[in-house]
Backbone bond lengths (Angstrom), bond angles and torsions (degrees), N, CA, C in turn:
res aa  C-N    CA-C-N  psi(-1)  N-CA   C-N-CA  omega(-1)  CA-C   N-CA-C  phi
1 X - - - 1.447 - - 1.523 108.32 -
2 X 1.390 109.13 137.03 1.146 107.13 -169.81 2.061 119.28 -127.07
3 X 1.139 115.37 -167.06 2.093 96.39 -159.52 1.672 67.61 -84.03
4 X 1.005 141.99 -14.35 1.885 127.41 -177.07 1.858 95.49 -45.12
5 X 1.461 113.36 -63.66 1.225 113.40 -148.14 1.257 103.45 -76.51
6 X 1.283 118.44 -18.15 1.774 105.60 177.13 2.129 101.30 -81.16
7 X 1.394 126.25 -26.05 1.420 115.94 159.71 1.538 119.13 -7.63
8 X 1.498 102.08 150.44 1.827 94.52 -170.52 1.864 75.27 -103.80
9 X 1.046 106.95 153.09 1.936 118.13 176.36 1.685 98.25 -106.78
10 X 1.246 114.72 136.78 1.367 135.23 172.97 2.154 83.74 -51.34
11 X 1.122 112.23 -44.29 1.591 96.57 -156.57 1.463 113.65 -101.76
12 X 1.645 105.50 41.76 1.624 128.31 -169.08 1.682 104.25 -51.62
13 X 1.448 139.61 130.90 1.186 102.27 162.95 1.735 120.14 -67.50
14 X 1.329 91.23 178.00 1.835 111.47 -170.29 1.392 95.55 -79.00
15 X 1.234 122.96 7.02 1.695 109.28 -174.53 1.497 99.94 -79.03
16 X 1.713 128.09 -18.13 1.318 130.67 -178.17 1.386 107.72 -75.08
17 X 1.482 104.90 -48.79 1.796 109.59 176.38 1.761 98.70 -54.77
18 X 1.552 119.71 -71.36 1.630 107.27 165.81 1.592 124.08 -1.87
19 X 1.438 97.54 -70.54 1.456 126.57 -171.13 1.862 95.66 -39.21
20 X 0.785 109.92 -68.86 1.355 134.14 -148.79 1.592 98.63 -67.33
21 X 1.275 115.98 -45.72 2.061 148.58 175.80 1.950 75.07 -36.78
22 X 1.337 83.24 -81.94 1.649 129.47 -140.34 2.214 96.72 -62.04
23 X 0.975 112.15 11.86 1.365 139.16 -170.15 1.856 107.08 -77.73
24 X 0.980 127.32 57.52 1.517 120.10 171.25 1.303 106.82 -36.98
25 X 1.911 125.75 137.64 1.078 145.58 172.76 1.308 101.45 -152.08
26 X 1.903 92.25 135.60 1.393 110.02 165.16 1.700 111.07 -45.57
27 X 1.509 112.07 170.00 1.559 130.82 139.99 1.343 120.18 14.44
28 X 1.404 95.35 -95.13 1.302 114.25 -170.07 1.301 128.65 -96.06
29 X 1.510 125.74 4.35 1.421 152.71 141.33 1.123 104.46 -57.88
30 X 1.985 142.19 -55.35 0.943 143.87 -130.46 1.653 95.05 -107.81
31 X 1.518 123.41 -40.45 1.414 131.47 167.00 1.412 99.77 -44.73
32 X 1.776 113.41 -67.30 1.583 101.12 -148.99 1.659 106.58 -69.36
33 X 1.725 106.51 -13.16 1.471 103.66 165.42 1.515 120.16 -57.85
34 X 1.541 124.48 -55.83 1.172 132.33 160.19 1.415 116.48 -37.94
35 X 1.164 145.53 -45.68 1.361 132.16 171.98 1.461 118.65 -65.95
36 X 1.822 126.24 -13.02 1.255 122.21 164.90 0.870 113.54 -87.80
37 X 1.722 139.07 -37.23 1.042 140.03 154.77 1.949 120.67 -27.23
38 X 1.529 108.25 -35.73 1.341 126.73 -160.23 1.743 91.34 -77.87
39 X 1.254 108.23 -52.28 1.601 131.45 168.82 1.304 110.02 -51.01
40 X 0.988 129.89 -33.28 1.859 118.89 148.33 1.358 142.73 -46.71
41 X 1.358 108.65 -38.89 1.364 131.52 170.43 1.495 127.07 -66.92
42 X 1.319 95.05 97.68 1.900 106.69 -170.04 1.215 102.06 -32.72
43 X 1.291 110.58 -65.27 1.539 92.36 179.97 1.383 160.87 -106.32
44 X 1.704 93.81 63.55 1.733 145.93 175.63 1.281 105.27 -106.37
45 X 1.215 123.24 112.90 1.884 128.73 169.66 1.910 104.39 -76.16
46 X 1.500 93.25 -47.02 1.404 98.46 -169.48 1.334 107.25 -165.31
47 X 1.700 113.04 145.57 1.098 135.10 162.12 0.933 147.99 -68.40
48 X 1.961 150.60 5.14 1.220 137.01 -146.43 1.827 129.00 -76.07
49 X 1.380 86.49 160.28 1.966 81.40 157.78 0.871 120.45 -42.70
50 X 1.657 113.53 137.03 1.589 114.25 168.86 1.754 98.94 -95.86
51 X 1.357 101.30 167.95 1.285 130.20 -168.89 2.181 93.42 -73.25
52 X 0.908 127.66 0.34 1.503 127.11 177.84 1.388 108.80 -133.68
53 X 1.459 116.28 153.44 1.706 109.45 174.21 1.427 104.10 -72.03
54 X 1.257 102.65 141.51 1.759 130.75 154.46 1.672 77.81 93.67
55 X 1.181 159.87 36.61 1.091 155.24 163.45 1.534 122.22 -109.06
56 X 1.498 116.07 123.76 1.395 101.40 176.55 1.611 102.49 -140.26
57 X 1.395 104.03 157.47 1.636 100.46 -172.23 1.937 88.65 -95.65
58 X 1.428 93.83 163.91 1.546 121.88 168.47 1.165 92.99 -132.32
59 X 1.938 108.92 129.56 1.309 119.46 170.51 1.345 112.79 -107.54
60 X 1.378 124.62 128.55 1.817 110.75 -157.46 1.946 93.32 -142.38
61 X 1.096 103.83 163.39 1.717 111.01 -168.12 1.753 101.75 -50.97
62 X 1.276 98.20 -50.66 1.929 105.97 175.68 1.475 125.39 -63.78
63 X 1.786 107.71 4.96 1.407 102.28 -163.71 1.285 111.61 151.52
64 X 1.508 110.66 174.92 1.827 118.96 139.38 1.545 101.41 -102.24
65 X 2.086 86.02 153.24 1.591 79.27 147.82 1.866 97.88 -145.31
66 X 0.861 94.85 -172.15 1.889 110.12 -170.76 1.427 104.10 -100.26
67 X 1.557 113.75 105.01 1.513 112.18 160.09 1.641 118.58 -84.05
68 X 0.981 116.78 144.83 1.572 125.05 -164.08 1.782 73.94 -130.56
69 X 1.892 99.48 123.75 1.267 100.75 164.41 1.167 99.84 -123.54
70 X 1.761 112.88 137.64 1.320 127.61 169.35 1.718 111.34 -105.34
71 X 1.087 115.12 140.85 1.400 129.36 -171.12 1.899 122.04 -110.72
72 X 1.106 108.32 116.88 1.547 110.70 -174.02 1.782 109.68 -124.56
73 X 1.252 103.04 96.86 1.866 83.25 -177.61 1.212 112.76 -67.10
74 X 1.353 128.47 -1.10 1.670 114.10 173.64 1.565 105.41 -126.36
75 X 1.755 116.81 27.83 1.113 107.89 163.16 1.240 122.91 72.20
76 X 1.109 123.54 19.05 2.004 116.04 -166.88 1.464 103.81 -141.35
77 X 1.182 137.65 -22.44 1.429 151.24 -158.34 1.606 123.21 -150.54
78 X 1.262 110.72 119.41 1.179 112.94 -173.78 1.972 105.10 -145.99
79 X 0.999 110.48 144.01 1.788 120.36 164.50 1.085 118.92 -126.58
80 X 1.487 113.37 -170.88 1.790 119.50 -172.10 1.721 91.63 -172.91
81 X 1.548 114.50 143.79 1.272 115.97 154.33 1.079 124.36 -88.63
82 X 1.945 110.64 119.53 1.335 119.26 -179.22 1.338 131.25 -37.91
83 X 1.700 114.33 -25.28 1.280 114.44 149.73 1.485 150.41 -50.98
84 X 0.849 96.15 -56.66 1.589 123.71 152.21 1.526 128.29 -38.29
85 X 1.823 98.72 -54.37 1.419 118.28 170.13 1.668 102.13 -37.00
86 X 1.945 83.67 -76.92 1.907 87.35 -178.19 1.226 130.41 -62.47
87 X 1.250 130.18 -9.70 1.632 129.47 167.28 1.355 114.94 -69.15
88 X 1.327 112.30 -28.08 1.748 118.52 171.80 1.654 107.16 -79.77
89 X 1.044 122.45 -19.71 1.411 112.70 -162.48 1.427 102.89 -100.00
90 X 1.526 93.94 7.01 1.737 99.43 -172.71 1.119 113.18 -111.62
91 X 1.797 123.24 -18.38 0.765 117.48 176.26 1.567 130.46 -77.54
92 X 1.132 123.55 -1.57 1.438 137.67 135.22 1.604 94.68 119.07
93 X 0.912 148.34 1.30 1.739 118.63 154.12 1.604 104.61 -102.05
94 X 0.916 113.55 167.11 1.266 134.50 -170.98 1.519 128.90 -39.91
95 X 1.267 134.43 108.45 1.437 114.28 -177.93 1.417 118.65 -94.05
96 X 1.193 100.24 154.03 1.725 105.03 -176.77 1.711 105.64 -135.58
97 X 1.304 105.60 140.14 1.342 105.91 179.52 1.841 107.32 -100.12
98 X 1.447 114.66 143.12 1.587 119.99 169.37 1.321 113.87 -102.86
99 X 1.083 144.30 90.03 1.585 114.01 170.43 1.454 115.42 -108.92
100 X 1.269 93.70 132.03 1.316 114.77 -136.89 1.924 98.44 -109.31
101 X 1.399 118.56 145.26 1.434 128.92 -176.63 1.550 86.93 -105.82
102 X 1.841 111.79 -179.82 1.076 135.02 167.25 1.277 128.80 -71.80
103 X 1.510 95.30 -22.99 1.994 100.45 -174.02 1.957 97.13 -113.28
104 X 0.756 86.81 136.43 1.958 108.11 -179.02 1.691 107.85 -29.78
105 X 1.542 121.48 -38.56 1.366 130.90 151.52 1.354 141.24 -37.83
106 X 1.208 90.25 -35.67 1.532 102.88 -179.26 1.121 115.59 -105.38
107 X 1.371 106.91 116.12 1.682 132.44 179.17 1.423 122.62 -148.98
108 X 0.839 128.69 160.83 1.583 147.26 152.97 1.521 124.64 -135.72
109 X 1.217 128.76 135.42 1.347 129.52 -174.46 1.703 105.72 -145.45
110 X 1.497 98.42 110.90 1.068 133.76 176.87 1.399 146.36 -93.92
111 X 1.495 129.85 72.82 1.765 130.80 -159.31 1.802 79.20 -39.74
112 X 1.788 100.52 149.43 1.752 113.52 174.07 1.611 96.33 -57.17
113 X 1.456 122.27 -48.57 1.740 138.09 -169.63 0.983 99.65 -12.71
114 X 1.827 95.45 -68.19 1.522 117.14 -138.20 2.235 88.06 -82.02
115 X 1.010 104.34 -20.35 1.502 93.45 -155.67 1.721 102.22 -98.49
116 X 1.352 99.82 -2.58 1.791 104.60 160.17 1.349 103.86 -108.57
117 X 0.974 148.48 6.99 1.611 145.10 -167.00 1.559 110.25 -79.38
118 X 1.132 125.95 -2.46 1.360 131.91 171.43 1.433 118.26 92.67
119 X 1.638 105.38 11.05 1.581 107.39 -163.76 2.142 89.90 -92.89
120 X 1.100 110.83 -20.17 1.556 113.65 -169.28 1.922 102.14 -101.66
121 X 1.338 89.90 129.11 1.035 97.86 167.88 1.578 125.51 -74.52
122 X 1.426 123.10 94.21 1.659 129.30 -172.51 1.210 110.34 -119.25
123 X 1.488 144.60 89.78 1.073 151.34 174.14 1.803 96.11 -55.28
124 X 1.164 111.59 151.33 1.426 128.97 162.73 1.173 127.05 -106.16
125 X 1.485 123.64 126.42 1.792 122.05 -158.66 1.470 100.88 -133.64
126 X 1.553 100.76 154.26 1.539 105.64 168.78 1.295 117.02 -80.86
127 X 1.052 140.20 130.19 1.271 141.71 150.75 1.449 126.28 -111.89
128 X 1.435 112.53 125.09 1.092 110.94 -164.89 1.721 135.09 14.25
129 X 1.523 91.74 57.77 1.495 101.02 178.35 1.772 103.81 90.42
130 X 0.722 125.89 -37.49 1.478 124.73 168.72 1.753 127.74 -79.03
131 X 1.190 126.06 113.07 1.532 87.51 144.67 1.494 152.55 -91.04
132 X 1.646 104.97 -171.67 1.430 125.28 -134.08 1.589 98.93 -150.25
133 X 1.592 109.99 101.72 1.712 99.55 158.31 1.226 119.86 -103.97
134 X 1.321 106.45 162.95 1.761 109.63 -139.76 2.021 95.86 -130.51
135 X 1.212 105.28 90.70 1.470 90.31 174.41 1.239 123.21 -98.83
136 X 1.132 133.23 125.17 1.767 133.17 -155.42 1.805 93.41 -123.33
137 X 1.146 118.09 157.60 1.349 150.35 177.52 1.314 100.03 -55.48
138 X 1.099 92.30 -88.90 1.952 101.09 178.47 0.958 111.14 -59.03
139 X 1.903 134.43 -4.71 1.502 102.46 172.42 1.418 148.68 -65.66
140 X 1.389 130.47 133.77 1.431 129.15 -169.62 1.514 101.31 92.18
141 X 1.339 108.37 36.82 1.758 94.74 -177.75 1.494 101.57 72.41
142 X 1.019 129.70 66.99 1.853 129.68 151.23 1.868 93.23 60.87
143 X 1.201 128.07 -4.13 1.789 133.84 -172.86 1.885 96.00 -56.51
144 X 1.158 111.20 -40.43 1.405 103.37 -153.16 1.877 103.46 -87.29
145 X 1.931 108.14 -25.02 1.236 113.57 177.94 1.809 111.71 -71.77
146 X 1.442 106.72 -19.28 1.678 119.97 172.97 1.239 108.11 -80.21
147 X 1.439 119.67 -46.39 1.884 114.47 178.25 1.384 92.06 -49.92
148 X 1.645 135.23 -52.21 1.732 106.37 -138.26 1.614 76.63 -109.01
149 X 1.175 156.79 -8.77 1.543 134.07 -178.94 2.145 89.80 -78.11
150 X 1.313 119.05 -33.68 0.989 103.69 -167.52 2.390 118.48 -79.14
151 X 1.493 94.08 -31.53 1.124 101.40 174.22 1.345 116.56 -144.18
152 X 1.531 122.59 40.15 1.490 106.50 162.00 1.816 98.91 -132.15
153 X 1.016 120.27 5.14 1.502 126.80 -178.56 1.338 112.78 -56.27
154 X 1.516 123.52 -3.93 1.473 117.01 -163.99 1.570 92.83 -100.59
155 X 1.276 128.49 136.18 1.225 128.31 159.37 1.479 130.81 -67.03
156 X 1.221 111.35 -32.84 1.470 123.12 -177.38 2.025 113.16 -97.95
157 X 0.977 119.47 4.23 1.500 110.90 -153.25 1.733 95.91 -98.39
158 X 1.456 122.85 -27.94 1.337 118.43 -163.58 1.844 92.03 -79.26
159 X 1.530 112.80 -9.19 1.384 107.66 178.42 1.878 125.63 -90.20
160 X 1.391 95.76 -5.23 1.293 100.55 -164.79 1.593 103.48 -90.53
C-alpha cells in the first residue's frame, strides 16, 4: 500500500461529505459552524461577532442584520429572553432568528417579524425572575415544526 491510496479522489463517495453533515457538535462548535455556513450565502459580504452572546451580525448589500443563534442538541426546543429579544430589535438592523441542531443540517432561519407575528406557537415563561419564550417543535400539535420545515429551511433567503 502505497501514500497513492490514502489520496483524496475527485470521485470520493458523498458518504464523506455525509460524514461530515451527519457530525454532532456541541454549542459553540455548532454556532461557529453556522457563521461559515452564513459565509456561503452570496448574499452575505461578511460575518462578525455581535456585540451580545450567541449573536452575530451579517453584513449584506441592503444592510446589517442581527442573527440571534439559538441552540438545541436534539433539534426540537429552543428559547430566548424577551429582553434581549427587544434590545436586538431595537437596535435597528434587522433581526433574524437561527435555531440551530447539532449536525451542520439542521437549521431554521427566521426574520424576528415573522417569528412574533402570532403564527408560532411560543408560550412565555418565568425564569428566574425574567421572562422566557419557549418555541418547541411539537408546539400546537407539531404546527410550529410544519411552519419552519415548510418556510424557514432556506439558509440564505431571510438575507436577500
Amino acid at each position: 500500500m502505497g501514500l497513492d491510496d490514502f489520496s483524496k479522489d475527485d470521485d470520493e463517495p458523498a458518504s464523506v461529505t455525509e460524514t461530515q453533515q451527519n457530525r454532532v457538535m456541541g454549542q459553540h462548535k455548532r454556532r461557529e459552524e453556522f457563521k461559515k455556513q452564513l459565509r456561503e450565502c452570496n448574499d452575505i459580504n461578511t460575518v462578525t461577532d455581535g456585540q451580545k452572546r450567541n449573536v452575530c451580525t451579517a453584513r449584506t448589500e441592503s444592510g446589517d442584520a442581527l442573527v440571534w443563534m439559538h441552540y438545541s442538541k436534539a433539534f426540537n426546543f429552543w428559547g430566548g429572553s424577551v429582553r434581549k429579544n427587544d434590545e436586538l430589535r431595537i437596535r435597528g438592523p434587522a433581526l433574524v432568528h437561527a435555531f440551530l441542531g447539532a449536525k451542520a443540517q439542521e437549521y431554521y432561519v427566521v426574520p424576528d417579524k415573522e417569528l412574533h407575528s402570532g403564527d408560532f406557537y411560543m408560550p412565555v415563561q418565568d425564569k428566574n425572575g425574567s421572562e422566557h419564550w419557549r418555541l418547541a417543535g411539537k408546539g400546537d400539535g407539531g404546527r410550529n415544526r410544519e411552519l419552519l420545515d415548510a418556510n424557514y429551511s432556506s439558509l440564505c433567503a431571510p438575507f436577500r
